[in-house]
N, CA, C and O atoms as a Tripos MOL2 file, in Angstrom:
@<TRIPOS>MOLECULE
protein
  196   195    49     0     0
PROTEIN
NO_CHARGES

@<TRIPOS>ATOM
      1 N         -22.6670  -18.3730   -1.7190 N.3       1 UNK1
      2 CA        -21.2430  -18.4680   -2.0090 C.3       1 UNK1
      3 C         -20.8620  -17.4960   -3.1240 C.2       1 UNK1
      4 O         -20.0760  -16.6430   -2.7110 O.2       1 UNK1
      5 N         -21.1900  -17.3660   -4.4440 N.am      2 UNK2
      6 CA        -21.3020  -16.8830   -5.4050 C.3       2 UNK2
      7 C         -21.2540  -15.2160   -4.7980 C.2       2 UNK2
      8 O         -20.5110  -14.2460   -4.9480 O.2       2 UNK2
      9 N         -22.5400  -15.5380   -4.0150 N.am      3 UNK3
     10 CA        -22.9900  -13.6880   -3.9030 C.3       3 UNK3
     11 C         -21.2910  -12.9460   -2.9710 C.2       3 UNK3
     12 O         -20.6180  -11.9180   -2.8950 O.2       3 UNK3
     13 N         -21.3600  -14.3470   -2.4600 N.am      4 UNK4
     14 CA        -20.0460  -13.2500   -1.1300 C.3       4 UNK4
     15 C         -18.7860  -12.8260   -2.1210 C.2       4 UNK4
     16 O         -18.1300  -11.7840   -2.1270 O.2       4 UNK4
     17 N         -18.6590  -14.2610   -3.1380 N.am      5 UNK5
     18 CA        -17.1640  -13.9020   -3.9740 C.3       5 UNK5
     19 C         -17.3510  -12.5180   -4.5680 C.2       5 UNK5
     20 O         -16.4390  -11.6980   -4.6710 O.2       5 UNK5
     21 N         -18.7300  -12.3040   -4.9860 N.am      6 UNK6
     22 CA        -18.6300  -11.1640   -6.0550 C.3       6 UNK6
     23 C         -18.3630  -10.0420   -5.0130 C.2       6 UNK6
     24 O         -17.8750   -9.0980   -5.6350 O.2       6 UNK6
     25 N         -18.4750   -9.7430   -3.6940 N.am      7 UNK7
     26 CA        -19.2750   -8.8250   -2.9520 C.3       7 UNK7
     27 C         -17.6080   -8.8310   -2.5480 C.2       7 UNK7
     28 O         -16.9960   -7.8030   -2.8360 O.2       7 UNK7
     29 N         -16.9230   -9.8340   -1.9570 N.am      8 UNK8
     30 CA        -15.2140   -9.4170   -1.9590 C.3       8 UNK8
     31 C         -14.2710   -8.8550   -3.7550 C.2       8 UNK8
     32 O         -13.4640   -7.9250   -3.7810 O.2       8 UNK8
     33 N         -14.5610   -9.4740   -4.6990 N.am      9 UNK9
     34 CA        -14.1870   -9.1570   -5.9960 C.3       9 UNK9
     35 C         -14.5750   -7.4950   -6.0750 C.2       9 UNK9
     36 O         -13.5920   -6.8010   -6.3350 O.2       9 UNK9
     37 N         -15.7850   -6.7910   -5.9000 N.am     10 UNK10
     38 CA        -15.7770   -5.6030   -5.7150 C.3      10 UNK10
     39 C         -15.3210   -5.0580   -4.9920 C.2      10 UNK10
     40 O         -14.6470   -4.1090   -5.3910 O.2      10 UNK10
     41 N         -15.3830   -5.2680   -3.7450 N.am     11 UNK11
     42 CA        -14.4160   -4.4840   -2.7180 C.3      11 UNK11
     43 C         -13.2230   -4.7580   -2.8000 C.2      11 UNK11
     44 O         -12.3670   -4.0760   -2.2350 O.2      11 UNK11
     45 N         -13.0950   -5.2540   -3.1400 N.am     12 UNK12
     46 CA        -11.0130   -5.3640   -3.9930 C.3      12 UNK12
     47 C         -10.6080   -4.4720   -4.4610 C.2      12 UNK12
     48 O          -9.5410   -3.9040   -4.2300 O.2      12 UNK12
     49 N         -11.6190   -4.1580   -5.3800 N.am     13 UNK13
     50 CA        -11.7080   -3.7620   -7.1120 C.3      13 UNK13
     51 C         -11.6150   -2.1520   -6.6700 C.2      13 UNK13
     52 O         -10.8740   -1.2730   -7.1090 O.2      13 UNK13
     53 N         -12.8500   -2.0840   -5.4310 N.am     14 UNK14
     54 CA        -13.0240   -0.7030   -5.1470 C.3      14 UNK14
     55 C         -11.9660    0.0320   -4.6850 C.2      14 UNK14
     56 O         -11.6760    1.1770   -5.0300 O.2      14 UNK14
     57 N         -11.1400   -0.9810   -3.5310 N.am     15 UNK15
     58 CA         -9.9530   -0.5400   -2.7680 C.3      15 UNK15
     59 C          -9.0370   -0.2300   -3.7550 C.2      15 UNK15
     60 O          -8.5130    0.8820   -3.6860 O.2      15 UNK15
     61 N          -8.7580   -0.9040   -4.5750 N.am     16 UNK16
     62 CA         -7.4230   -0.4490   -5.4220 C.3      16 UNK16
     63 C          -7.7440    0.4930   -6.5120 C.2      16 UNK16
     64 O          -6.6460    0.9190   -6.8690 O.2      16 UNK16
     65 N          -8.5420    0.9740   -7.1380 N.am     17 UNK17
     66 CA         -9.6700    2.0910   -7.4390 C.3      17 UNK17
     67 C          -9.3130    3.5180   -6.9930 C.2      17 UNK17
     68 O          -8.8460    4.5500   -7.4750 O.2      17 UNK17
     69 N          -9.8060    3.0110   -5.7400 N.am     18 UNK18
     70 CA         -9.4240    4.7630   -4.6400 C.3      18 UNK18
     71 C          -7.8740    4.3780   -4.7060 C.2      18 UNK18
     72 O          -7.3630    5.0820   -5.5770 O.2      18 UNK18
     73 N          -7.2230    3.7940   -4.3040 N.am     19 UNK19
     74 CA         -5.6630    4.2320   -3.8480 C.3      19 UNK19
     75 C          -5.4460    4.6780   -5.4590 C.2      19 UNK19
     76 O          -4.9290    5.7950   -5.4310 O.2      19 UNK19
     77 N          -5.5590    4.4200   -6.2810 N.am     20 UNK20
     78 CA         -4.9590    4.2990   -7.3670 C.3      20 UNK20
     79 C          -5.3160    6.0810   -7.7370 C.2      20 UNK20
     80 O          -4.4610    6.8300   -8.2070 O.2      20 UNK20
     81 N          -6.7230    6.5060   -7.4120 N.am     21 UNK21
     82 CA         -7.3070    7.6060   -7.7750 C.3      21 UNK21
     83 C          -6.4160    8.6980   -6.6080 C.2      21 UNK21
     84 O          -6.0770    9.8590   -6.8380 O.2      21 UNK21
     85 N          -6.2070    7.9820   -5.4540 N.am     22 UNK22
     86 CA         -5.4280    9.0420   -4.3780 C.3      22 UNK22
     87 C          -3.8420    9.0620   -5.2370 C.2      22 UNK22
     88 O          -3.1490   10.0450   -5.5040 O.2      22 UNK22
     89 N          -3.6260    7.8270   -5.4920 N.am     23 UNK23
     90 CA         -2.1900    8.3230   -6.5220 C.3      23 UNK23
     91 C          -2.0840    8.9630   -7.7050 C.2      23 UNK23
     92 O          -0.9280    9.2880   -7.9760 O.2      23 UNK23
     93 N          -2.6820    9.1740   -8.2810 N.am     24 UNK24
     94 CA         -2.9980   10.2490   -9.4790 C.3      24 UNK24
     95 C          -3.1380   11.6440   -8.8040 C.2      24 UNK24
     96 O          -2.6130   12.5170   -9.4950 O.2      24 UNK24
     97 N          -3.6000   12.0270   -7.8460 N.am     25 UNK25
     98 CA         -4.0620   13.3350   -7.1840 C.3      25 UNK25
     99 C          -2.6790   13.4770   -6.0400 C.2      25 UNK25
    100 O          -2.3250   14.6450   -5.8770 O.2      25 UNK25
    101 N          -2.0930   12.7040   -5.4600 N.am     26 UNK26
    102 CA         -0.4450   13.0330   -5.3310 C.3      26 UNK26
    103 C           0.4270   13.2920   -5.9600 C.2      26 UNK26
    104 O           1.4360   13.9070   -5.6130 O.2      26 UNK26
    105 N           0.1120   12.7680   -7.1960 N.am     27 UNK27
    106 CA          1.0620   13.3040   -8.1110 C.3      27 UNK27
    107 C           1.0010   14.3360   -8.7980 C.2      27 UNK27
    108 O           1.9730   14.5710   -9.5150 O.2      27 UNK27
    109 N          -0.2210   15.3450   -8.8070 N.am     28 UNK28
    110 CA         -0.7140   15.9920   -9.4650 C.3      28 UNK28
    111 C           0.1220   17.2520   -8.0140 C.2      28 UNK28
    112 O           1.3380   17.4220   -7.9280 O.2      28 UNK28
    113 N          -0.5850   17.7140   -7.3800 N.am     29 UNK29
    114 CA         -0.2130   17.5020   -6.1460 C.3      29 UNK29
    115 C           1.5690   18.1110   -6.0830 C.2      29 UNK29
    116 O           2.0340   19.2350   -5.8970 O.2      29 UNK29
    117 N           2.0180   17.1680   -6.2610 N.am     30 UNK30
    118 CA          3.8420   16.9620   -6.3690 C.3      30 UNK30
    119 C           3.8910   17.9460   -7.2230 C.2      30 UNK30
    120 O           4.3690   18.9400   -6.6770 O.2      30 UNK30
    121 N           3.5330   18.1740   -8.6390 N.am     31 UNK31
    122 CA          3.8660   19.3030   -9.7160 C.3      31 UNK31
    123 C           3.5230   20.4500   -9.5930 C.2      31 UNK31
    124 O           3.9910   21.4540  -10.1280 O.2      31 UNK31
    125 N           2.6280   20.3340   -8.8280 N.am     32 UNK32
    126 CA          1.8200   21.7310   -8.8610 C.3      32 UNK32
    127 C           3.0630   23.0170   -7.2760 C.2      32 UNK32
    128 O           3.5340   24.1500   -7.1760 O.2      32 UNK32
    129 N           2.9630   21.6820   -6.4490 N.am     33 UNK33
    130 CA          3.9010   22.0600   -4.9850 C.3      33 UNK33
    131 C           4.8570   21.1420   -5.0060 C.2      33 UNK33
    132 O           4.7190   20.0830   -4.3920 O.2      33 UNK33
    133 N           6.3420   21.5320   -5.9700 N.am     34 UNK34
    134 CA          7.2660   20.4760   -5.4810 C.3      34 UNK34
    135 C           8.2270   20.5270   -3.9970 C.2      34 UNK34
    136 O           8.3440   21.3390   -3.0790 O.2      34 UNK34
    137 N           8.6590   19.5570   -4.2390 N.am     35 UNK35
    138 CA          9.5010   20.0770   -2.3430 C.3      35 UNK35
    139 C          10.7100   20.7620   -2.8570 C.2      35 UNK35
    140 O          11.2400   20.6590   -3.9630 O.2      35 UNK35
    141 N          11.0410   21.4880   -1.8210 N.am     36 UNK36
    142 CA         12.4260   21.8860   -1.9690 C.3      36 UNK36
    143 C          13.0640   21.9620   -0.6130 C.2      36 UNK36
    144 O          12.3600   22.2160    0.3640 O.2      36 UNK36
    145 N          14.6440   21.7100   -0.4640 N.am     37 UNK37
    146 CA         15.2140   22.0150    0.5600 C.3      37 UNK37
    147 C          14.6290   23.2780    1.0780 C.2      37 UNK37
    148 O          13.9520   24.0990    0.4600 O.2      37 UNK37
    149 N          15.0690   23.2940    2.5160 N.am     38 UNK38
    150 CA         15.5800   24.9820    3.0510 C.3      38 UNK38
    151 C          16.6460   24.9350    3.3050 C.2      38 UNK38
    152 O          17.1540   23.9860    3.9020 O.2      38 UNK38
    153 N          17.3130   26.0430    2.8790 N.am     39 UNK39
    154 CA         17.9990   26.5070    3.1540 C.3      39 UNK39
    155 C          18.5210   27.0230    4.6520 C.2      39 UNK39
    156 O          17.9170   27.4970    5.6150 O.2      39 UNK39
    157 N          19.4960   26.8060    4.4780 N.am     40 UNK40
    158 CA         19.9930   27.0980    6.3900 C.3      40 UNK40
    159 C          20.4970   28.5950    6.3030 C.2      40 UNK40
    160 O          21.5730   28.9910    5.8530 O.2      40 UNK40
    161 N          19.4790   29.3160    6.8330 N.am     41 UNK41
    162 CA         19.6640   30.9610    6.8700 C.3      41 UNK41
    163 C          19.7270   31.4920    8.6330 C.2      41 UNK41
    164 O          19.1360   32.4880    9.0500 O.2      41 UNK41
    165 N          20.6030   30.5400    9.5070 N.am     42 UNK42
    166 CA         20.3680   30.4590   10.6790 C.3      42 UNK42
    167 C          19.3910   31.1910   11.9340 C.2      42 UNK42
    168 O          19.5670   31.6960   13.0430 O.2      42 UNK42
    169 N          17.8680   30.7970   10.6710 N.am     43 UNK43
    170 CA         16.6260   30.9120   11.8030 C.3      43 UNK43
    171 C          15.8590   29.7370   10.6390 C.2      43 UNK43
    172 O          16.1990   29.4180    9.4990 O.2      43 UNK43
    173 N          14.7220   29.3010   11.4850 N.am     44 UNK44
    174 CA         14.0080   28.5460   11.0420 C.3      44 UNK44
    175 C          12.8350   28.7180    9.5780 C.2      44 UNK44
    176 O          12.1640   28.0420    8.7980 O.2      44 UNK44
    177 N          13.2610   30.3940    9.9800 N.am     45 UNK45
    178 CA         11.9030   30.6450    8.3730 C.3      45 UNK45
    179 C          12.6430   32.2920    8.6670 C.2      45 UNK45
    180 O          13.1480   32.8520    9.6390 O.2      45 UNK45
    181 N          12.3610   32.6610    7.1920 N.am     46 UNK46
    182 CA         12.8920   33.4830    6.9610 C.3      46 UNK46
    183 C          11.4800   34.4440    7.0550 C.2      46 UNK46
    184 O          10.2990   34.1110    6.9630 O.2      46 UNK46
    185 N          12.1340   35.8260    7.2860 N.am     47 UNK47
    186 CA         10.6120   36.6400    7.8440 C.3      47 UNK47
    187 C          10.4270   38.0720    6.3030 C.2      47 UNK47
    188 O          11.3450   38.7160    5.7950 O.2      47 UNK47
    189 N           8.9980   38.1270    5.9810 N.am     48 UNK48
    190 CA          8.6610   38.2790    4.8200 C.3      48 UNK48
    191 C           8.2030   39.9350    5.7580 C.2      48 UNK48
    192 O           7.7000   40.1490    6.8610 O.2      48 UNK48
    193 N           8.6600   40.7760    4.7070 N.am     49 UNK49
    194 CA          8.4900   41.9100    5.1060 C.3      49 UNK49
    195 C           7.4840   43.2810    3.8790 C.2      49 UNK49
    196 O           7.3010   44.4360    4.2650 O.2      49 UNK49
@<TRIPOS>BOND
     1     1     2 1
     2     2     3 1
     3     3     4 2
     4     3     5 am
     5     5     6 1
     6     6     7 1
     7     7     8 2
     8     7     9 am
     9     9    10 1
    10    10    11 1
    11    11    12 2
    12    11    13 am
    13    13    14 1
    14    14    15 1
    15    15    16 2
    16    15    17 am
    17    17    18 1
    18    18    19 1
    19    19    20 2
    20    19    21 am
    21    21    22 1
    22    22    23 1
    23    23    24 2
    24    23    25 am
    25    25    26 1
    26    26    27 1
    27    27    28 2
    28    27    29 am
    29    29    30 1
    30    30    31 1
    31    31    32 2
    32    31    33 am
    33    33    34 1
    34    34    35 1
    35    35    36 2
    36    35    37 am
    37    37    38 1
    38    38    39 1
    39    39    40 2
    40    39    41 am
    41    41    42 1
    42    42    43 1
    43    43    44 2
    44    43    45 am
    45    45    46 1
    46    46    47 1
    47    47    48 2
    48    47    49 am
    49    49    50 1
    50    50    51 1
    51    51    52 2
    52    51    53 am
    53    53    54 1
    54    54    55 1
    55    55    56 2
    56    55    57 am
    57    57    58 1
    58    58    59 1
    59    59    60 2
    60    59    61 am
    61    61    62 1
    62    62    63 1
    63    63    64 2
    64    63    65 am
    65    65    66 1
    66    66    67 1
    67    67    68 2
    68    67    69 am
    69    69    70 1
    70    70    71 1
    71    71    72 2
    72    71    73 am
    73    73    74 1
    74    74    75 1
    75    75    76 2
    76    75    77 am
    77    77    78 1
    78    78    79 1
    79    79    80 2
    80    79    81 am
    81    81    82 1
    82    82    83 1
    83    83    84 2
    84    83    85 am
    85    85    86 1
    86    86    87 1
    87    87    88 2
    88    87    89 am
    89    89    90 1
    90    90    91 1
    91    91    92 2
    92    91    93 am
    93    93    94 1
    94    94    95 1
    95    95    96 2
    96    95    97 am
    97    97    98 1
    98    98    99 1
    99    99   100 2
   100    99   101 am
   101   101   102 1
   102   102   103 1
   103   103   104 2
   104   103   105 am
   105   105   106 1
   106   106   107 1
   107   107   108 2
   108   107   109 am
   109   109   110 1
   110   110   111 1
   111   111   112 2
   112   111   113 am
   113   113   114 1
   114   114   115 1
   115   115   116 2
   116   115   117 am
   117   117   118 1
   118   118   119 1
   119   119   120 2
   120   119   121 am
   121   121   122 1
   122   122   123 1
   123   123   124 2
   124   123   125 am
   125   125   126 1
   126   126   127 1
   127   127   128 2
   128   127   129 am
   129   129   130 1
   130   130   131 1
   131   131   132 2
   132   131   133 am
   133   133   134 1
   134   134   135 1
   135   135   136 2
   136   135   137 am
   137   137   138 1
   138   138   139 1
   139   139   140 2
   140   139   141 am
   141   141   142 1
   142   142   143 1
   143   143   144 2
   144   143   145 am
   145   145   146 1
   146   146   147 1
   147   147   148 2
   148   147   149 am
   149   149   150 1
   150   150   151 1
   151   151   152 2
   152   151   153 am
   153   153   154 1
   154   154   155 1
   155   155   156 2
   156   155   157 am
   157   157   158 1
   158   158   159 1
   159   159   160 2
   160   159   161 am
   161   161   162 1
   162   162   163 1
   163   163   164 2
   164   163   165 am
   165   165   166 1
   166   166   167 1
   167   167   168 2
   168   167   169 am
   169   169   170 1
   170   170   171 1
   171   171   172 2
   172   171   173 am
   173   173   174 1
   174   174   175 1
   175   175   176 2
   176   175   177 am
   177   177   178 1
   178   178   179 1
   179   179   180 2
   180   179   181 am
   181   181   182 1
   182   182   183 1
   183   183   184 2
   184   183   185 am
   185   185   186 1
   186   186   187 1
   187   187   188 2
   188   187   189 am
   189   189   190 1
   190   190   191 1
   191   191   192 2
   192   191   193 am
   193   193   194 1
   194   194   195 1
   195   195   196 2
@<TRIPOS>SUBSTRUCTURE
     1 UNK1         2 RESIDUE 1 A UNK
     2 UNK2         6 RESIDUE 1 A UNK
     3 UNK3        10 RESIDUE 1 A UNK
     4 UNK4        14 RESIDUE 1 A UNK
     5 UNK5        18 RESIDUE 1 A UNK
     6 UNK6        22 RESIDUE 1 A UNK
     7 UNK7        26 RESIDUE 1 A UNK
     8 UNK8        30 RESIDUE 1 A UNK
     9 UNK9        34 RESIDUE 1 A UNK
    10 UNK10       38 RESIDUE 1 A UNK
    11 UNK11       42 RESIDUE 1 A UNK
    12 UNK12       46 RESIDUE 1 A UNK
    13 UNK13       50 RESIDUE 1 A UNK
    14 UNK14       54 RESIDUE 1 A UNK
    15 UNK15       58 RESIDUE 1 A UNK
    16 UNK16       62 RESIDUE 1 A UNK
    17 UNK17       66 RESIDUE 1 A UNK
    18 UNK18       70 RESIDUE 1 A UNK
    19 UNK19       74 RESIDUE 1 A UNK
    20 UNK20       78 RESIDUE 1 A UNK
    21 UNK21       82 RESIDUE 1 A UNK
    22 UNK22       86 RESIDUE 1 A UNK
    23 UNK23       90 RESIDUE 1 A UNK
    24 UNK24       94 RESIDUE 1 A UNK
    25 UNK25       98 RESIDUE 1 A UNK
    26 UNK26      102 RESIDUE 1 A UNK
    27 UNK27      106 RESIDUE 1 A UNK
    28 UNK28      110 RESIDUE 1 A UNK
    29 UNK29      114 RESIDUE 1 A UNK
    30 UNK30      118 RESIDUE 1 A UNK
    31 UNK31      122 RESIDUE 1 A UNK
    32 UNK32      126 RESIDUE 1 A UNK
    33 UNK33      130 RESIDUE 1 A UNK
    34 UNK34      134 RESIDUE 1 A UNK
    35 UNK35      138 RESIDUE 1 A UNK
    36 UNK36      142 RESIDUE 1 A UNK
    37 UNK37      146 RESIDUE 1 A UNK
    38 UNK38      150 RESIDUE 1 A UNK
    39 UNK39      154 RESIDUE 1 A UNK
    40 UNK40      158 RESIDUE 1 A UNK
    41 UNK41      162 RESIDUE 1 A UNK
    42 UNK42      166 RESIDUE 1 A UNK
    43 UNK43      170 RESIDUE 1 A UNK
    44 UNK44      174 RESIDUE 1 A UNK
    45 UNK45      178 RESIDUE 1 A UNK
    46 UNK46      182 RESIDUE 1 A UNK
    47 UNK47      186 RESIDUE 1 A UNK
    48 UNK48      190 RESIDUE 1 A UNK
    49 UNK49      194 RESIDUE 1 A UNK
């Protein structure tokens, strides 16, 4: 009984761990590449010459 609580208490622990570590690295992420509109230049991407 004991052994299983601890063995779910870690995998809890672990799961919210990683998301928490994937949310730090999205946000990092976000600053580095923020979004921006496009602009409506009536074509879909503008062509780099």
């Amino acid at each position: 009984m004991e052994k299983g609580l601890v063995i779910a208490l870690v995998g809890m622990g672990g799961t919210l761990f990683t998301l928490w570590i994937l949310t730090i690295i999205m946000d990092i992420l976000k600053k580095i590449f923020p979004y921006r509109e496009e602009e409506e230049s009536g074509g879909n991407r503008k062509e780099r010459s």
